[in-house]
N, C-alpha and C positions, 0 to 999 in steps of 0.2 A: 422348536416351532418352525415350519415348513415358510416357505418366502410366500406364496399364494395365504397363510393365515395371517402373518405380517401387515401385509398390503391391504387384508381385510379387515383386518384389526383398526389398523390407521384410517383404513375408510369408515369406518364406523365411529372412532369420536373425530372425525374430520380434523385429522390431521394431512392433510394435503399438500401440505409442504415436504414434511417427510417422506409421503407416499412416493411423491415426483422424484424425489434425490435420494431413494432407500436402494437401487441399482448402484447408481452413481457412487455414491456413499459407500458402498458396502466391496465395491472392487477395487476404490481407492485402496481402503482400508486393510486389503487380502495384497493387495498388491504390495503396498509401504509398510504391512504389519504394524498397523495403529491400534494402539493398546481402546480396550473398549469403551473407556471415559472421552476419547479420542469419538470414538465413532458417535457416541449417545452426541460428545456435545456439536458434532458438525450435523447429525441431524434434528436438532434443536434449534440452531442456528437457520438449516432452509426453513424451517416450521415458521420461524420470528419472519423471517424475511416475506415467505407468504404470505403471512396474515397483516404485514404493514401495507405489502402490495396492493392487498384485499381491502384493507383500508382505504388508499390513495385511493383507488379505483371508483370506491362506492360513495366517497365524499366530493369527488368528482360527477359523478353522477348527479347526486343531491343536489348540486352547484347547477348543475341544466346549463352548462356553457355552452353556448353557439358553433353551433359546427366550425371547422380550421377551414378555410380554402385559403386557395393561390389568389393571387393578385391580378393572375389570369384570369380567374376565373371567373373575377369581376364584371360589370358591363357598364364602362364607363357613361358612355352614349343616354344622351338624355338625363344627366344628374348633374349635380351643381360640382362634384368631386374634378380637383384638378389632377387629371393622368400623371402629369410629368411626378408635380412633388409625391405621388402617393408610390411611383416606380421606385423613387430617389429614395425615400425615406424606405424602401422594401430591401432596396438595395446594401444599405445601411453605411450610405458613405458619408453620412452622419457620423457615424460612428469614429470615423478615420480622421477626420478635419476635429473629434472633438466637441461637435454643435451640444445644444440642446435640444429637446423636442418638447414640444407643450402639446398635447391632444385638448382637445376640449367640446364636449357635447358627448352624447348618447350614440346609440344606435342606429338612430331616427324609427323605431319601431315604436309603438304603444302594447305595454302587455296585458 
């Protein structure tokens, strides 16, 4: 079977993990001379790894977490938030001295 049916093959029962590392995979293997149980199970192995990725991703999703920003990116001005402790605790020299931290309250949004 020619590398272009390969790659069509796998795209057709979505395999995509394989798809992505069946190059990779397959020059290692010509290179080190990896016997074929060798090559099946390393691309078995990207398949698992894709599809857990694919998992994190879409459970992620699901979850609707709030966008990441910077601490810059904040606008302190005008909010009850104290600048200094919110730099210090970003900073995380919390972390270094050993402290605790206690958060507490919401988001202050209503969903």
């Amino acid at each position: 079977m020619e590398r272009s049916a390969i790659l069509a093959a796998m795209a057709e029962l979505k395999l995509y993990g394989m798809k992505a590392a069946y190059d990779e995979v397959i020059a290692a293997a010509v290179k080190r001379q990896h016997e074929p149980n060798r090559v099946v199970g390393d691309l078995l192995s990207a398949e698992i790894s894709e599809k857990q990725a694919r998992s994190i991703k879409y459970r992620i999703t699901l979850a609707k977490l709030p966008l990441a920003k910077d601490v810059d990116d904040f606008t302190f001005d005008g909010t009850p938030v104290n600048e200094a402790l919110v730099r210090d605790l970003a900073g995380g020299d919390f972390l270094a001295h050993q402290r605790n931290v206690v958060l507490v309250g919401g988001t202050g949004h209503a969903s």
